[in-house]
C-alpha positions as CSV (number, residue, x, y, z in Angstrom):
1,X,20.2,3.5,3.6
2,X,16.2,2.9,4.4
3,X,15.5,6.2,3.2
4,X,17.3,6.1,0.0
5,X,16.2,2.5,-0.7
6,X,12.1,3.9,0.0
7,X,13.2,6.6,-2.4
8,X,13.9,4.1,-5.0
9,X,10.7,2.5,-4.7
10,X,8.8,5.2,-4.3
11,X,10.3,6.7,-7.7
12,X,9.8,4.1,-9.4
13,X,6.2,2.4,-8.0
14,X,4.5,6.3,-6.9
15,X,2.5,7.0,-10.2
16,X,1.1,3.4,-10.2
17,X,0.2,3.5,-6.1
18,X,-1.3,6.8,-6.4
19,X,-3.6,5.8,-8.7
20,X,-4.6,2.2,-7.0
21,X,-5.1,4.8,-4.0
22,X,-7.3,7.0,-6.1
23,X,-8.8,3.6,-8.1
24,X,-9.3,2.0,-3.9
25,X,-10.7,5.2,-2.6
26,X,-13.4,5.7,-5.5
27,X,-15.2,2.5,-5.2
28,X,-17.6,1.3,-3.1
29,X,-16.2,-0.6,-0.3
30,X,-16.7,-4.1,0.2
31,X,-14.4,-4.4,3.6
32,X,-14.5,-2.2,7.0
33,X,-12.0,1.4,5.6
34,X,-11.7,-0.8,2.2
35,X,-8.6,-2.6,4.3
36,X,-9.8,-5.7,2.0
37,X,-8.6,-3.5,-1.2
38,X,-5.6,-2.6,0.6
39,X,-4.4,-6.3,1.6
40,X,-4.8,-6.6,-2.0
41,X,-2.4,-3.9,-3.2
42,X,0.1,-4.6,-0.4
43,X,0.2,-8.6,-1.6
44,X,0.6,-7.1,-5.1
45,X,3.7,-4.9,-3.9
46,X,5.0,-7.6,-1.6
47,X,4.9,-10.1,-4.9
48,X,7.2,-7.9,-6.4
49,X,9.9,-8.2,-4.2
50,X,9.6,-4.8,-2.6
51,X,10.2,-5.3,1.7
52,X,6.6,-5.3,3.3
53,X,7.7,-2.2,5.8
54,X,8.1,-0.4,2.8
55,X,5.4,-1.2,0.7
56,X,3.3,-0.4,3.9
57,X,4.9,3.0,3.8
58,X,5.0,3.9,0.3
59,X,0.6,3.0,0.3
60,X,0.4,5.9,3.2
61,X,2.9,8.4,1.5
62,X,0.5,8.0,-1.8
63,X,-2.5,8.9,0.2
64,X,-4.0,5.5,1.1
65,X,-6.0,5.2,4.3
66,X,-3.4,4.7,7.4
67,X,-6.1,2.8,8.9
68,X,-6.9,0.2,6.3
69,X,-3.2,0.0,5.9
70,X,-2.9,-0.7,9.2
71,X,-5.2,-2.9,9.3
72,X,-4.3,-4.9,5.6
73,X,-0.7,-4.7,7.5
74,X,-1.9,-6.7,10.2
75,X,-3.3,-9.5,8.2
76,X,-0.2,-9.8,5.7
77,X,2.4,-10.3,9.2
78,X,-0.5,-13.2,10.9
């Protein structure tokens, strides 16, 4: 059920994470990894309904940073 439900999202959100990845990863970072960036794009996710644990997956499986995910993960579940 998880799986096919990460699927979904990840069908339907990939293209657009991939490039906030790409977009994230270009710039100059303003936070320790760019977590501050990431924080960003996981709120952006999260406000559209998609489960954080998921959201938190689909960043890494579009090539985001674990680390700053990780760390932007931490922040979103103070």
């Amino acid at each position: 059920m998880q799986n096919d439900l990460f699927n979904t999202y990840y069908e339907i959100t990939g293209d657009y994470i991939k490039k906030q990845v790409v977009r994230i990863e270009n710039k100059i970072p303003t936070t320790k990894n760019r977590y501050g960036d990431y924080l960003n794009l996981l709120t952006t996710l999260i406000n559209e309904k998609i489960p954080k644990n998921i959201c938190y997956d689909l960043i890494i499986k579009c090539g985001g940073n674990k680390q700053s995910v990780i760390d932007a993960y931490k922040i979103i579940n103070q």
